[in-house]
C-alpha positions as CSV (number, residue, x, y, z in Angstrom):
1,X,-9.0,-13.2,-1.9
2,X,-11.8,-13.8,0.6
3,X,-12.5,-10.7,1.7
4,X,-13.2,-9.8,-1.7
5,X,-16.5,-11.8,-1.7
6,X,-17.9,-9.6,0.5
7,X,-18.5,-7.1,-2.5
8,X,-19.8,-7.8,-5.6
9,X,-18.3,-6.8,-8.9
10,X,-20.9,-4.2,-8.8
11,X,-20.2,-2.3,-5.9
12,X,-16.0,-2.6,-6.0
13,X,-14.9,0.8,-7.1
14,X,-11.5,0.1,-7.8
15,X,-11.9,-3.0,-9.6
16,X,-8.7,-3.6,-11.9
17,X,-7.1,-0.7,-10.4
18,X,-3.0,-0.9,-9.0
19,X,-2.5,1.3,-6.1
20,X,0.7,1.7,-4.3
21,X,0.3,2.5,-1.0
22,X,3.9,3.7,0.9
23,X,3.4,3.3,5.0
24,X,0.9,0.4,4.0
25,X,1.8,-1.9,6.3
26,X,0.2,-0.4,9.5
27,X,-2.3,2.4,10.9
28,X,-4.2,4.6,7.9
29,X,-1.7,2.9,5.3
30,X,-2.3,-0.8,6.3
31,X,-6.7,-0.3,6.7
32,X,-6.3,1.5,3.2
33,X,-4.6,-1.6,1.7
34,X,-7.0,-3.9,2.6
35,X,-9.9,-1.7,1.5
36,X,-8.8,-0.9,-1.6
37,X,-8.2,-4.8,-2.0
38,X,-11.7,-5.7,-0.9
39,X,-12.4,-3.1,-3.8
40,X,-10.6,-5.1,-6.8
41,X,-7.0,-2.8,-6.6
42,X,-4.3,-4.9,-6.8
43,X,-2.3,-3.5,-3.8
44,X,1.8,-2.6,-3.8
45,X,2.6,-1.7,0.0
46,X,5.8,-0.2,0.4
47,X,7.1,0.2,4.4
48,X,10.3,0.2,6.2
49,X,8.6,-2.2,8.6
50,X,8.8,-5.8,6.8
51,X,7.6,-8.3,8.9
52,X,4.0,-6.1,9.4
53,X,4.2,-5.6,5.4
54,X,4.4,-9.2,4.5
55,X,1.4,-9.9,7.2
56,X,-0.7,-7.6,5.5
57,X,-0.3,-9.4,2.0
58,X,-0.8,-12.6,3.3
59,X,-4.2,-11.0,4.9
60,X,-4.6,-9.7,1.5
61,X,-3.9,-12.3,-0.4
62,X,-0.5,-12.5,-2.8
63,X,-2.4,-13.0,-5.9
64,X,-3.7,-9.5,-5.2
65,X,-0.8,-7.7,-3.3
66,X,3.1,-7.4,-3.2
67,X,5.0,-5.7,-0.5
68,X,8.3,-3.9,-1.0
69,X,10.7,-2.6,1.2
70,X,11.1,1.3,1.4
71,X,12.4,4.1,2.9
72,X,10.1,7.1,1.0
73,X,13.0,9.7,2.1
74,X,14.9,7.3,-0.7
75,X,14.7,8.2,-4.3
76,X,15.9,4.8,-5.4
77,X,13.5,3.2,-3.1
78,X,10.3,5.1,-4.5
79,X,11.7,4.7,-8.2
80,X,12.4,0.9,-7.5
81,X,8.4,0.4,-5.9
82,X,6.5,2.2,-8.5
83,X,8.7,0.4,-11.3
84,X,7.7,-2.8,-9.1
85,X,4.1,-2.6,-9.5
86,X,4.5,-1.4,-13.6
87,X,6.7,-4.7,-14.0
88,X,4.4,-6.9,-11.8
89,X,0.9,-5.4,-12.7
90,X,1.6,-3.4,-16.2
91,X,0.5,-0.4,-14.9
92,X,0.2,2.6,-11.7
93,X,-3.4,3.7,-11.4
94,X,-3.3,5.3,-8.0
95,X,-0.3,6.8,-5.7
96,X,-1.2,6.8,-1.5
97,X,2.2,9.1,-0.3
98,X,1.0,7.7,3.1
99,X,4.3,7.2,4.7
100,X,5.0,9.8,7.3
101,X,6.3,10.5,11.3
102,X,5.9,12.8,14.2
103,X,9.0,13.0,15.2
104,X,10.1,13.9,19.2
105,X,7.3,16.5,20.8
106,X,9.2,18.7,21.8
107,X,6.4,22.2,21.9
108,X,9.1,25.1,22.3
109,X,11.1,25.6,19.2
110,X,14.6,25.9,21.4
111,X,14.3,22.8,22.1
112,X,14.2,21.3,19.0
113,X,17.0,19.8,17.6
114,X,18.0,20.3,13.9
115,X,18.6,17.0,12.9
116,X,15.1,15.8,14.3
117,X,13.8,18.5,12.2
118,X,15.1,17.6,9.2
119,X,14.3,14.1,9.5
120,X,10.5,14.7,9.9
121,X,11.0,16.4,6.8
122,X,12.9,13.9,4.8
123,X,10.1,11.7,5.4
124,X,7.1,14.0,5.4
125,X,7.9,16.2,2.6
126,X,10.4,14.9,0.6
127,X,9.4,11.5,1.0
128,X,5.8,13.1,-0.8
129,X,7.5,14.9,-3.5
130,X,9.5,11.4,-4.5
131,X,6.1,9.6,-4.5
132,X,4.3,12.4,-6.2
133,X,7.5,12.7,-8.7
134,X,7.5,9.0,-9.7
135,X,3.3,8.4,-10.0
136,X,3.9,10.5,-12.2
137,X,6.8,9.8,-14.4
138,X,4.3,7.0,-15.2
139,X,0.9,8.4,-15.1
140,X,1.3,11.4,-17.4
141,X,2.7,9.4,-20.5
142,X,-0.4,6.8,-19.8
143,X,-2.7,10.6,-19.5
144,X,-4.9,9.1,-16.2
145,X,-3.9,8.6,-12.6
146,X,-4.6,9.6,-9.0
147,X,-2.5,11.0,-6.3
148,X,-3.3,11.2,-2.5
149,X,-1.3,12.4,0.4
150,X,-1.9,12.2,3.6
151,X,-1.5,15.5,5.7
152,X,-3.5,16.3,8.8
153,X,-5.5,19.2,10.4
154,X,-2.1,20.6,11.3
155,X,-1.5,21.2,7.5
156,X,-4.5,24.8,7.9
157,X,-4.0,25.5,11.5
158,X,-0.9,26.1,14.1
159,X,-0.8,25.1,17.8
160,X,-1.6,21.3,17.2
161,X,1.4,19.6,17.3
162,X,5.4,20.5,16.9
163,X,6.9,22.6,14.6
164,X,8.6,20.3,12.0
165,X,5.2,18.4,12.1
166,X,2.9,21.2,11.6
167,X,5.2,22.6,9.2
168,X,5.6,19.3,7.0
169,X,2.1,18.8,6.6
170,X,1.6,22.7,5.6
171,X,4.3,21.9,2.8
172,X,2.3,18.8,1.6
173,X,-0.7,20.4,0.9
174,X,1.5,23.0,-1.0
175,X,2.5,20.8,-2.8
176,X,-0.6,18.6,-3.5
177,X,-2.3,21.8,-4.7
178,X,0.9,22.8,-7.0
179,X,1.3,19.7,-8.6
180,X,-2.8,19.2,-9.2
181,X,-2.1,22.5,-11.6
182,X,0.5,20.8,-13.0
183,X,-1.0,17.4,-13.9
184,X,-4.3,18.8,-14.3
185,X,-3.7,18.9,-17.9
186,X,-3.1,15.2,-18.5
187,X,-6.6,14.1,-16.9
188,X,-4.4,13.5,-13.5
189,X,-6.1,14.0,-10.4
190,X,-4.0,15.0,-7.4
191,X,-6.1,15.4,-3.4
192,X,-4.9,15.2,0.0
193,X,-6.5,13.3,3.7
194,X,-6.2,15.2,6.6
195,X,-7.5,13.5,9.6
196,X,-8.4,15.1,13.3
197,X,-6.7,12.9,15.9
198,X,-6.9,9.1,15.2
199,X,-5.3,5.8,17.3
200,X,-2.9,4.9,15.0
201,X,1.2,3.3,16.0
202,X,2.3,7.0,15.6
203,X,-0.3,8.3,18.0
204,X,0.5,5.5,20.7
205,X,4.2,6.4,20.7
206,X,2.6,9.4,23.0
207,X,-0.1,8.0,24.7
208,X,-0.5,4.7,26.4
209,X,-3.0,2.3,24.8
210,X,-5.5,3.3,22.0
211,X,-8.4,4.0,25.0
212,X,-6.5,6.6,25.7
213,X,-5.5,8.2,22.4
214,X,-9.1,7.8,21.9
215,X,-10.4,9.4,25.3
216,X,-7.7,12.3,24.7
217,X,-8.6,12.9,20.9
218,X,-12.7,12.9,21.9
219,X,-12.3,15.0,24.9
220,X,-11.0,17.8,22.6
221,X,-13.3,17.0,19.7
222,X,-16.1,19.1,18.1
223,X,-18.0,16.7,16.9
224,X,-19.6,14.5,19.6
225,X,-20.5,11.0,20.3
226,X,-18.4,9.3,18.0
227,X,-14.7,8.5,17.1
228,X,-12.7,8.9,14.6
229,X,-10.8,5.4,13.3
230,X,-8.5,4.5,10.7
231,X,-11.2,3.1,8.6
232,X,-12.9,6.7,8.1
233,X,-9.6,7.6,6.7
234,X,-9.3,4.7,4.6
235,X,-13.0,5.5,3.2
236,X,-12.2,8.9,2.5
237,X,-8.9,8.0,0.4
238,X,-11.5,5.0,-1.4
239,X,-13.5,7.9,-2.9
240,X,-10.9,10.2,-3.7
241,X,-9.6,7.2,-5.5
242,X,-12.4,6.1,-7.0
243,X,-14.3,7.2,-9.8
244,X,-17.0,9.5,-7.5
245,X,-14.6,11.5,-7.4
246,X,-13.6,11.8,-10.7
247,X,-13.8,16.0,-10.8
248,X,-12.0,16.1,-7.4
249,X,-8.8,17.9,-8.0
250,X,-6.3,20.1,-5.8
251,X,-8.5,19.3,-2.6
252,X,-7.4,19.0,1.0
253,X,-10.4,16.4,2.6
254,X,-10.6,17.0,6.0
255,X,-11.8,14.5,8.0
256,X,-11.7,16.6,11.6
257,X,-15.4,16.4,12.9
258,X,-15.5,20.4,12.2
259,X,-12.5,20.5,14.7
260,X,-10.5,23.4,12.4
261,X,-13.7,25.4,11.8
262,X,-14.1,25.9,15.6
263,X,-12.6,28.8,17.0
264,X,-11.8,27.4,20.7
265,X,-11.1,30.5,22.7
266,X,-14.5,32.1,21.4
267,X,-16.4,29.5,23.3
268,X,-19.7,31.3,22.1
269,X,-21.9,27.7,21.9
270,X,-20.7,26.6,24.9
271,X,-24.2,25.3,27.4
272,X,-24.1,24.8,30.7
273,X,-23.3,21.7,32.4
274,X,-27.0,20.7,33.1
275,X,-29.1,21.4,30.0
């Protein structure tokens, strides 16, 4: 792979390391991919969106990445991709339960519908626990693995986004920090992501264009004068991956700017206009 020349032996921190990676073939799940490529993983992307999964393993490289149709809310699916990259690869060293939606934003719970609900969480939670279940029907005979989710600020605060969102991504951290007791004991590490506000397909599905997203994400932002892009997020799931973070367990890694430390209606640090 070309990319991969960029970084020496040295300096890749997943080097002979399989990751599967499920929403891998755009947004936080498609920048992760290629990182952890450029890092010496050997990549299994697994996406219900084929033609944007195959273009990332060609800009991968196919000696270094496979991609797999799947629909995470699919137990057969998630079995069928992690036996994939055992059968291809010989072994599962890191699980990315990336795959995830918003679902319609609607803010006022009469107005949502139930089926919408329980879509968001078919893919969101359930789609996590069949990810999480399968890494590691694998990892804890072979006693070493990682598992990453992503959640989202909404997963420690309310009033950020609809209620089968906020309440999926709550559930996720639930159970990232249930199943790091579990798998604890068989040298199995188990973290979650969970961005602030970031231009991703999901986020444009709202908003126009990613200037946009951006200028609407920033505007509300605590942390000023600079953005937050899908390659922070990808960073922060390298080193929860990765060996630095080897006594990392049970952790939910926000990456929010300080956005849910901030208590907005307090307004105490506000200056004026001029200084």
């Amino acid at each position: 792979m070309a990319a991969s020349s960029f970084l020496s032996a040295i300096t890749r921190r997943l080097e002979g390391k399989v990751a599967v990676i499920t929403g891998g073939a755009s947004g936080i799940g498609g920048c992760t991919a290629k990182l952890f490529a450029n890092h010496g993983a050997k990549v299994v992307i697994a996406d219900v969106q084929d033609e944007l999964g195959h273009s990332v393993r060609e800009d991968i490289g196919q000696s270094n990445c496979t991609y797999v149709h799947c629909d995470v809310s699919n137990e057969d699916h998630i079995r069928n991709v992690v036996d994939k990259a055992i059968d291809i690869y010989g072994k599962l060293d890191i699980m990315f339960n990336n795959a995830g939606i918003t679902g319609p934003h609607k803010p006022r719970i009469i107005d949502n519908e139930k089926a919408d609900f329980e879509r968001v969480l078919a893919i969101n939670v359930t789609g996590v626990f069949l990810g999480m279940k399968h890494a590691a029907r694998v990892m804890v005979p072979a006693k070493r693995g990682t598992i990453i989710s992503t959640t989202s600020i909404v997963s420690i605060i309310g009033g950020a986004a609809a209620h089968a969102y906020c309440c999926s991504k709550h559930a996720v951290l639930g159970l990232t920090r249930n199943l790091a007791v579990e798998l604890g004991q068989f040298g199995i590490r188990v973290n979650c992501v969970s961005p602030y506000g970031v231009s991703t397909p999901l986020a444009l599905e709202y908003v126009g264009n990613e200037d946009q997203v951006e200028m609407v994400f920033n505007t509300a932002a605590t942390l000023k004068g600079v953005t937050l892009k899908t390659e922070d997020l990808a960073n922060a799931a390298l080193f929860l991956a990765s060996d630095d973070a080897k006594y990392i367990s049970g952790h939910n890694l926000l990456v929010d700017g300080g956005f849910t430390v901030n208590n907005a209606a307090l307004n105490i640090f506000k200056y004026p206009q001029d200084s």
